[in-house]
SEDO-575413 format. One record per residue (C-alpha): residue in one letter; residue number from 1; x, y, z. Coordinates in steps of 0.05 Angstrom, whole numbers, plus 32768, in hexadecimal, padded with zeros to 4 digits. Example, Ala and Ser with C-alpha at 12.3 -4.5 7.8 and 13.67 -1.06 7.14 Angstrom:
# SEDO-575413
  marvo  drendren    c1    c2    c3
      A         1  80F6  7FA6  809C
      S         2  8111  7FEB  808F
***
This chain:
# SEDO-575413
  marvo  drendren    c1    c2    c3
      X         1  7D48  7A88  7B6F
      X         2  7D20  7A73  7BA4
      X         3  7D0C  7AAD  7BCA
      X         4  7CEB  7A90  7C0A
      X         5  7D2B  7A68  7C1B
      X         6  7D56  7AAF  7C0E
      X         7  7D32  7ADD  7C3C
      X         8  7D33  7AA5  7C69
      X         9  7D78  7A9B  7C67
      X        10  7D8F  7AE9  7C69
      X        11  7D62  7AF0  7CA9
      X        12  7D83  7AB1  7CC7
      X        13  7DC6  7ADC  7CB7
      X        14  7DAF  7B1B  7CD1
      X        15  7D97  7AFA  7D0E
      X        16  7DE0  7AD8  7D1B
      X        17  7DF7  7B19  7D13
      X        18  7DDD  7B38  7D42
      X        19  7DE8  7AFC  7D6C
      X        20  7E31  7B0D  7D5A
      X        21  7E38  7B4D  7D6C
      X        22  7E16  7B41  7DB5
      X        23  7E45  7B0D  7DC3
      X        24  7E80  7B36  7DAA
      X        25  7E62  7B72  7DDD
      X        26  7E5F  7B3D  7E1D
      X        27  7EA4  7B16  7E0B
      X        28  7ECD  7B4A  7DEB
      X        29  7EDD  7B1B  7DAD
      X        30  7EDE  7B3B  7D6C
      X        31  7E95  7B36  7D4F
      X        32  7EB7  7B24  7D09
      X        33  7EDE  7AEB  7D21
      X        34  7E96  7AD1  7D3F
      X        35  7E74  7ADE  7D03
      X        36  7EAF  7ABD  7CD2
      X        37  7EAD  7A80  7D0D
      X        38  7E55  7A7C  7D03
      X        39  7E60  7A7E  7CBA
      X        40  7E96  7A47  7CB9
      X        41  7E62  7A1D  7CE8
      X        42  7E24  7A22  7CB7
      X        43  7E51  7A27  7C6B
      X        44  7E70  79DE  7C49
      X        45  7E9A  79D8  7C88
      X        46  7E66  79C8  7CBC
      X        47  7E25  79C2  7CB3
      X        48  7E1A  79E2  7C69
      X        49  7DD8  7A08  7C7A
      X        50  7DDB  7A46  7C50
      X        51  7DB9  7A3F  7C0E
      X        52  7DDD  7A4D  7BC3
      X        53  7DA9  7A83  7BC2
      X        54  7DCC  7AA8  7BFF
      X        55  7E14  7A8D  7BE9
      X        56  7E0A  7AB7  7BA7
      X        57  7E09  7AF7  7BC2
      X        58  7E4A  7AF3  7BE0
      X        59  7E74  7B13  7BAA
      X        60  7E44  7B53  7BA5
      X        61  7E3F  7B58  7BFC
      X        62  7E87  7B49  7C01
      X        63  7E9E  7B7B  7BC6
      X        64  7E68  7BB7  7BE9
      X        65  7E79  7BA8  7C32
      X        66  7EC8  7BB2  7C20
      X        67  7EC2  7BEC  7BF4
      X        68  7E98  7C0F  7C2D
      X        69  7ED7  7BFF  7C5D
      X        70  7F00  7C20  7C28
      X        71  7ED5  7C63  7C26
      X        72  7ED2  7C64  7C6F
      X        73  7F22  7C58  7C76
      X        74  7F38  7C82  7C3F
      X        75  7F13  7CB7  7C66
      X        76  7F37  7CB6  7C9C
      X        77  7F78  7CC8  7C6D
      X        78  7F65  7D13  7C81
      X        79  7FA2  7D4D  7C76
      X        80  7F98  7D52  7CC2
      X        81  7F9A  7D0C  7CD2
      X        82  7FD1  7D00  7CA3
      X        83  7FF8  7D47  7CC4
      X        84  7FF2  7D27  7D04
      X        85  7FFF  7CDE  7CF9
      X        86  8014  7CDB  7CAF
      X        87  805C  7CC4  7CB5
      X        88  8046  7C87  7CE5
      X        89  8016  7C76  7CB9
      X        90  8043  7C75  7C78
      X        91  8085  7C55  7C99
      X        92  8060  7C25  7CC4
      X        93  803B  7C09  7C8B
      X        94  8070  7C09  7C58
      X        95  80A6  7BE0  7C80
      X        96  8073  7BB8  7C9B
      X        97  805D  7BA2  7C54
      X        98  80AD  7B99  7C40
      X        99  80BB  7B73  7C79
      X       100  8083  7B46  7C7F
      X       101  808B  7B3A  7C28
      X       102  80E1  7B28  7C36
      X       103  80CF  7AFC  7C7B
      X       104  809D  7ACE  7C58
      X       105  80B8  7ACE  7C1A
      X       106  8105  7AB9  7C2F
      X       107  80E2  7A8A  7C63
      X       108  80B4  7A61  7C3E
      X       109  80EB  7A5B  7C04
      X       110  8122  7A39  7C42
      X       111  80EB  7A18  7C50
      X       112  80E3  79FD  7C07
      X       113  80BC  7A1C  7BDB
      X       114  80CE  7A33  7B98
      X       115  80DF  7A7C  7B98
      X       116  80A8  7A97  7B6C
      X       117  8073  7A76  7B92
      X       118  8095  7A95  7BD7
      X       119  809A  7AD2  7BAE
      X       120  804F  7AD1  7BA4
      X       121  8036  7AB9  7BED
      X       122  8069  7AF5  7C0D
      X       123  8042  7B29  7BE6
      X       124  8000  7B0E  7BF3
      X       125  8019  7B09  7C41
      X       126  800B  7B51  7C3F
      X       127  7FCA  7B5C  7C3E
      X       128  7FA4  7B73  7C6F
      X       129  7F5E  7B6A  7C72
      X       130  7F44  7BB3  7C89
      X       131  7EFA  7B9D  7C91
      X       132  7F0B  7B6E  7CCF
      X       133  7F43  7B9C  7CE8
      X       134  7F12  7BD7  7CEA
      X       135  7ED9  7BBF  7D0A
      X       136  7F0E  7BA7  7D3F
      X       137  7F22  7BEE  7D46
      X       138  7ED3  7BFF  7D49
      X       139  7ECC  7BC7  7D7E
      X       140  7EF6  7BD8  7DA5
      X       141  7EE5  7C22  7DB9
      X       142  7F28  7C42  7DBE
      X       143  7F3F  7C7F  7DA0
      X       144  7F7E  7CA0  7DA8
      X       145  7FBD  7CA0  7D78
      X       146  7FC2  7C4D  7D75
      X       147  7F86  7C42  7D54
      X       148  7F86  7C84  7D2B
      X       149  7FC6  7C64  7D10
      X       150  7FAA  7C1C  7CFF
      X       151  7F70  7C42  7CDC
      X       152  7FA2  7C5F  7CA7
      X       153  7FD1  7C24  7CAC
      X       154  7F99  7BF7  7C98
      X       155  7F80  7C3A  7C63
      X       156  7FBF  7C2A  7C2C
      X       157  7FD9  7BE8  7C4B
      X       158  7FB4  7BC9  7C0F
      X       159  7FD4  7BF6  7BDE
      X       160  8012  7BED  7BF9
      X       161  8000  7BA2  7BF7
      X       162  7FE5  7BAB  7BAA
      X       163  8026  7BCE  7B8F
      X       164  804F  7B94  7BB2
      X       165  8025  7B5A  7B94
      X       166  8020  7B7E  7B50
      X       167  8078  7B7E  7B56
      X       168  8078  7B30  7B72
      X       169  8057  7B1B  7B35
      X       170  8088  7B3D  7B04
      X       171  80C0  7B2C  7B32
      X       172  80A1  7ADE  7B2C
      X       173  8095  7AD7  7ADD
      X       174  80E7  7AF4  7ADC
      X       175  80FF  7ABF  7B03
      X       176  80D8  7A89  7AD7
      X       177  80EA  7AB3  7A96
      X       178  80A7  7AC2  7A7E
      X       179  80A7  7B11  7A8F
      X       180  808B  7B42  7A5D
      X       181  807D  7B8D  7A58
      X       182  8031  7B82  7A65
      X       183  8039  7B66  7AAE
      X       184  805D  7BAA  7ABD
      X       185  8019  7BD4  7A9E
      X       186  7FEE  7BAD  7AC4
      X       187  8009  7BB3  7B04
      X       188  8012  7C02  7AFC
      X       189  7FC1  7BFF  7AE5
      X       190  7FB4  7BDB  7B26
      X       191  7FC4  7C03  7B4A
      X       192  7FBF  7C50  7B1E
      X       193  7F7A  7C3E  7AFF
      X       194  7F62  7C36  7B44
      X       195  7F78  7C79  7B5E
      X       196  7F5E  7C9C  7B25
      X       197  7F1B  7C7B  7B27
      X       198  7F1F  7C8D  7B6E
      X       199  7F2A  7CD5  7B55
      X       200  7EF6  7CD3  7B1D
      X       201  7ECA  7CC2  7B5F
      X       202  7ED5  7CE6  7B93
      X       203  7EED  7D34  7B74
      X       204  7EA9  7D34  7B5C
      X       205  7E8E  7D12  7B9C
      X       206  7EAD  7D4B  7BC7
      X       207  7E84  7D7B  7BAB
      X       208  7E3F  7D63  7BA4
      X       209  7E34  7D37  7BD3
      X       210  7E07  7D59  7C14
      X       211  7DEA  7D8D  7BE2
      X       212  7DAD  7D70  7BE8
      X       213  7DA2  7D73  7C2F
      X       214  7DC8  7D9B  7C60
      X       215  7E04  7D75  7C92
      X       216  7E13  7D2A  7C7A
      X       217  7E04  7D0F  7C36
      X       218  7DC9  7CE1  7C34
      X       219  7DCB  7C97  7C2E
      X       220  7DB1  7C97  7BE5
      X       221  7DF7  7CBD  7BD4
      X       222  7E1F  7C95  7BFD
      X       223  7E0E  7C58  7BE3
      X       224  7E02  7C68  7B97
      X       225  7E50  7C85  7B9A
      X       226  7E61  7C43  7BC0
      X       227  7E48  7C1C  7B90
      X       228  7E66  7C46  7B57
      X       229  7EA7  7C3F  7B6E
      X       230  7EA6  7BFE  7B77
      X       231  7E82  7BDC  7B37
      X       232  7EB7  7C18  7B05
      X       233  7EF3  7BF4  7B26
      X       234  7EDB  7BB5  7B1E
      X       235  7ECA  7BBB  7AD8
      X       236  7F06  7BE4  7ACC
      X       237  7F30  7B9C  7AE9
      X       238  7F4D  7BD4  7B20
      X       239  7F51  7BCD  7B6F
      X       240  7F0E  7BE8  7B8A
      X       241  7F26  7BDF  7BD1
      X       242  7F5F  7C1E  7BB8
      X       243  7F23  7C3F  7B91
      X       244  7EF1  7C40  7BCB
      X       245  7F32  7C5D  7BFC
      X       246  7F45  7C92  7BC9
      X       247  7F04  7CA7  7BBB
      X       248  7EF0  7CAA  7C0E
      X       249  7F36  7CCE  7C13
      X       250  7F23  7D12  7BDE
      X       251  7ED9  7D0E  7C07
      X       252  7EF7  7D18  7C48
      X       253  7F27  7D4A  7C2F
      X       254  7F0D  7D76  7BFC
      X       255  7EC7  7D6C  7C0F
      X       256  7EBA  7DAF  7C44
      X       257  7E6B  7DAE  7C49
      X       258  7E67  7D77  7C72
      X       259  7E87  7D5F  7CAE
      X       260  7E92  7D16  7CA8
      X       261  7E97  7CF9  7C5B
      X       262  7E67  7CC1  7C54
      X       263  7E54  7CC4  7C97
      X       264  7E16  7C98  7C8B
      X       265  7E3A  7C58  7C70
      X       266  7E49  7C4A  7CBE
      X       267  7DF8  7C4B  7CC2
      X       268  7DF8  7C15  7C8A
      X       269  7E36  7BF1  7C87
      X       270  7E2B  7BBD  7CC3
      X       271  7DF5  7B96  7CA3
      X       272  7E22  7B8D  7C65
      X       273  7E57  7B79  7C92
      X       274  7E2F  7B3F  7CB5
      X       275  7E1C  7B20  7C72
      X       276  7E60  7B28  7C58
      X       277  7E89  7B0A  7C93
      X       278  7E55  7AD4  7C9F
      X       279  7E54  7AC4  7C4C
      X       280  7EA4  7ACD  7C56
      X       281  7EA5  7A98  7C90
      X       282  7E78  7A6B  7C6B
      X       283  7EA1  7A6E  7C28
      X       284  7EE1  7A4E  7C4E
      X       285  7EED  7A09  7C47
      X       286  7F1B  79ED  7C7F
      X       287  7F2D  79B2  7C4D
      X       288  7F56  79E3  7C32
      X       289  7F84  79DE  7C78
      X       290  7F96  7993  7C61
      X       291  7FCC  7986  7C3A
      X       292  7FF4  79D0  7C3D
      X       293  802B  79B2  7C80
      X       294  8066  79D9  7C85
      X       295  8055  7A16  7C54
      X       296  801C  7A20  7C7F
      X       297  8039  7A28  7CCD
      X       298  8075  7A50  7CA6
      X       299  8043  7A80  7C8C
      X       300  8021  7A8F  7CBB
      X       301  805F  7A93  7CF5
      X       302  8080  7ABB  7CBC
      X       303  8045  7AED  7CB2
      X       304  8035  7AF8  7CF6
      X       305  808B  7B02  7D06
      X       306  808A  7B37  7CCC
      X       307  8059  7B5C  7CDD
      X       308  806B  7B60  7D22
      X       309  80B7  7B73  7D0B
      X       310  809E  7BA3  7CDF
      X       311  8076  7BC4  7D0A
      X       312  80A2  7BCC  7D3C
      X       313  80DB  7BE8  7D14
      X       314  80AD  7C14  7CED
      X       315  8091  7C29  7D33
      X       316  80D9  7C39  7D43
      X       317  80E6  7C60  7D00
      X       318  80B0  7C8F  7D04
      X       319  80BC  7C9F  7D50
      X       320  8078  7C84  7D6B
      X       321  8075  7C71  7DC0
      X       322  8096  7C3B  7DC7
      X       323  8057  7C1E  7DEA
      X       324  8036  7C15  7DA5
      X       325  8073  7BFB  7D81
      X       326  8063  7BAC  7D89
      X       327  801E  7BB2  7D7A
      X       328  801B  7BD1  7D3B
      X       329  8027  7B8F  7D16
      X       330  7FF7  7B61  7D44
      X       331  7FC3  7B97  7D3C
      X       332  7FCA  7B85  7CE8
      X       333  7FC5  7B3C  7CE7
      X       334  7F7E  7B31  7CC7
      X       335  7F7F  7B1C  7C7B
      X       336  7F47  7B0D  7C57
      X       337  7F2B  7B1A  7C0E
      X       338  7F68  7B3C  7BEF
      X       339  7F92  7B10  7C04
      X       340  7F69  7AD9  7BE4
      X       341  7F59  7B03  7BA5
      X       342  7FA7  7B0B  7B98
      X       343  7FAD  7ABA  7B9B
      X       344  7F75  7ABA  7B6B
      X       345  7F9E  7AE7  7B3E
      X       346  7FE5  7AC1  7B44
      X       347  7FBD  7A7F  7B3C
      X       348  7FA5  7A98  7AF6
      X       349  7FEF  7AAE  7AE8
      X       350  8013  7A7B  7B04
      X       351  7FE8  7A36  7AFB
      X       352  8026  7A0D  7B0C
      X       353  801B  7A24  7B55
      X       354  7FD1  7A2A  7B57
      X       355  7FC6  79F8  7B88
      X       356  7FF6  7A0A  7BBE
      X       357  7FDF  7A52  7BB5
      X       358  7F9C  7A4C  7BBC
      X       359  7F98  7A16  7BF4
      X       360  7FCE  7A39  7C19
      X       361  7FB4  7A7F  7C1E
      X       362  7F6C  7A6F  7C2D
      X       363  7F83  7A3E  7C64
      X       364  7FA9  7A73  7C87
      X       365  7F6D  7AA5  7C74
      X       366  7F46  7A81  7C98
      X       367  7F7C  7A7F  7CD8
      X       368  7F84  7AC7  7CCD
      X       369  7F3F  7AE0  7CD0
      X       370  7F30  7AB1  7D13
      X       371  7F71  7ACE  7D35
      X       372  7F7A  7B0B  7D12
      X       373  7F3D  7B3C  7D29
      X       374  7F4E  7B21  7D71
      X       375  7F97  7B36  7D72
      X       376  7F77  7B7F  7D4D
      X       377  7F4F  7B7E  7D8B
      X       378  7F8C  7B66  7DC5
      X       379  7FB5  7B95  7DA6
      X       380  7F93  7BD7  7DAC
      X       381  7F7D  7BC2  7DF5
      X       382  7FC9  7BB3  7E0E
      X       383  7FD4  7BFA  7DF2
      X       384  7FA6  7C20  7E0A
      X       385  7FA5  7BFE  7E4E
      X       386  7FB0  7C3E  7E87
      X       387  7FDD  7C20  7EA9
      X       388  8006  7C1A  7E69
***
């Protein structure tokens, strides 16, 4: 490793960072899509300026940035929060998972694809990714019921997302005749090993974290239990993004010495973030737009229709203002890493559709992320407009 060229290159980062988030202050566009954008500019698609030496920590920023998301959104899953807003949260994420899984996948197979494939790319259609959405939601500087609901939306969308993924692929290998008992014990593992890791973390978590010192925990315990979490789930081949949120959920609930659970990952999580989004931008190669045609405009019309549909008619269902009902869905359009980490698993399943799987979902990852955090951002403003 070449050490002068590595500090060079994370102070380079850190310095376009905070470039970023100046510009996103002035011009009210999401710092992450300017960040993704600056790292797209420098990475194999424009000018390829960062180094392999700042290219190889991507996996361990990108894996710590997103579980700290996870902590700090499964901590908003309080009993109170959940009392107040629990049933929005729950219905409005559930249909709009079921609806945006049926629109893409009975769209892209009219529009010709082979029904395990559109099987696949409707489950992956809905992810979210919650590090974009919430530091939309951060950006913006609203509070208020609308973006207390996209916090918990965007808290279990992914584990909504997981269970429907983990079904997709059993559903696929039945329709090419290949299913077996074992695809049904990993998907239950999936998703059960990482709620009990979760638990393994965070009951303990509750109750010993801000001994030490009275009123918040310090950063040493927020980040060792970060850190935890994640590298148990990975080894365990479980979900860390559920982990982190499970474990941030018992914190925030159980956890009555302190006000705010892991309070000082806000302190420590934005630097992570600009080396992950930046690394993120950088890693996406826009050859990857070529050759997709069709599949791609219909996913991406087809995502953005479901999610709108379903959150409107989950909106409807759990009796929020009718206000907030078409926004729900436009608020949730970002995808990122889990969406390319399930093509990464169906790829390795299904190598007959590699290809298309791969090239297809990190094309519209990188449409999503551009669009995505800006439509986050649109939609909380139309809402909480006053003279709306």
């Amino acid at each position: 490793m070449d050490l002068p060229v590595l500090l060079i290159a994370l102070g380079a980062l850190f310095l376009t960072g905070l470039l970023a988030d100046t510009l996103g202050h002035r011009t009210r566009l999401p710092r992450v899509t300017i960040l993704l954008a600056c790292g797209i500019a420098v990475g194999p698609s424009g000018l390829d300026a960062i180094p392999l030496e700042a290219q190889a920590l991507y996996d361990f920023l990108s894996v710590t940035a997103l579980t700290m998301v996870a902590f700090l959104l499964g901590s908003s899953l309080t009993v109170e929060e959940l009392t107040t807003h629990g049933r929005a949260i729950l219905t409005i994420s559930a249909l709009i998972v079921v609806i945006t899984m049926t629109l893409v996948t009975g769209g892209l197979w009219l529009l010709g694809l082979p029904l395990p494939l559109a099987i696949l790319l409707g489950a992956i259609a809905t992810a979210t990714d919650p590090a974009a959405t919430q530091d939309a939601i951060r950006q913006s500087d609203k509070s208020g019921p609308f973006p207390d609901i996209l916090k918990g939306i965007v808290a279990i969308d992914d584990a909504w997302g997981l269970i429907a993924f983990s079904m997709a692929v059993v559903l696929a290998f039945s329709l090419g005749g290949e299913l077996h008992l074992g695809h049904f014990g990993t998907a239950a593992w999936e998703v059960g090993g990482a709620l009990g890791i979760g638990a393994m973390i965070g009951l303990p978590a509750a109750f010993l974290t801000g001994r030490l010192r009275d009123g918040e925990p310090m950063q040493t315990e927020a980040l060792g239990i970060v850190f935890l979490t994640a590298g148990l789930a990975i080894w365990a081949e479980v979900s860390f993004l559920l982990a982190g949120m499970t474990a941030g959920a018992l914190v925030a609930n159980l956890a009555r010495h302190h006000e705010t659970a892991f309070h000082e990952i806000e302190h420590i999580q934005w630097p992570f973030m600009i080396l992950f989004f930046l690394l993120a931008g950088a890693s996406l190669n826009l050859s990857h737009l070529n050759g997709v045609g069709l599949a791609l405009g219909g996913y991406v019309a087809l995502r953005i229709l479901g999610r709108a549909l379903g959150g409107w008619i989950g909106g409807a269902a759990a009796a929020t203002p009718a206000k907030h009902r078409p926004w729900y869905g436009m608020a949730l359009l970002p995808q990122a890493g889990v969406a390319v980490g399930m093509a990464l698993v169906a790829a390795q399943e299904f190598p007959e559709y590699a290809d298309l799987l791969l090239g297809l979902t990190i094309a519209t990852t990188v449409i999503f992320e551009l669009i995505g955090p800006i439509a986050t951002l649109w939609a909380i403003n139309r809402v909480q407009r006053p003279d709306r």
